[in-house]
N, C-alpha and C positions, 0 to 999 in steps of 0.2 A: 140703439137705445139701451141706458142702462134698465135691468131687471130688478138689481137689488141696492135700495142709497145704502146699504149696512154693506156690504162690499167694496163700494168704491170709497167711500168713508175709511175702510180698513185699508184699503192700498195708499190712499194719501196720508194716511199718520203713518203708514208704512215706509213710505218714501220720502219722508219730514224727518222720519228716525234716522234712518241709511245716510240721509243727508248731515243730519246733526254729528252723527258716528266719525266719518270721512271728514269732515274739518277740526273735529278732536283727533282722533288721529292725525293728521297732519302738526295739528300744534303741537302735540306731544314729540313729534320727531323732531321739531323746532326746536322746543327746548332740552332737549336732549342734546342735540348738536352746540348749543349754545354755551350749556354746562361745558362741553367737555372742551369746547375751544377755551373757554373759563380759566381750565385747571392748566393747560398751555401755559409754560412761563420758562422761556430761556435762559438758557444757563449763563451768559453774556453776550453783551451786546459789543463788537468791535465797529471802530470808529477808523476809517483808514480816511485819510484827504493828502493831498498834495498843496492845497491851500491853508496858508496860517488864519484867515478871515474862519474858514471852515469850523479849524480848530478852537479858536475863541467859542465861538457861539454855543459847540459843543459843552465848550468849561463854562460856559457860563449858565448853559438851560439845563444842564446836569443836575440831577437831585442829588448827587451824591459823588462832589469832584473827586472826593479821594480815589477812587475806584477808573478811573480817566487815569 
């Protein structure tokens, strides 16, 4: 039986907190990892085929054929 409702009151916004904290932190790591896959950007993109269809598609969905 509980003794004191001001006790158990205090443990359950205790444990509401803990809780709240632990899913903020996690989205913080979230977006952190997000950012940094973000700034990821290769320095070129090679295009190797043995197929000329291959090649087409390549020249043609390119943003930017010169660079092809």
């Amino acid at each position: 039986m509980i003794r004191n409702p001001r006790f158990f009151a205090l443990m359950v916004a205790a444990f509401v907190n803990l809780a709240a904290l632990g899913t903020v932190h996690t989205a913080m790591g979230e977006i952190t990892q997000r950012e940094q896959a973000a700034q990821f950007a290769p320095d070129r993109i090679v295009v190797t085929t043995y197929r000329a269809g291959a090649y087409q598609f390549a020249t043609r969905s390119c943003a930017a054929p010169d660079t092809l």
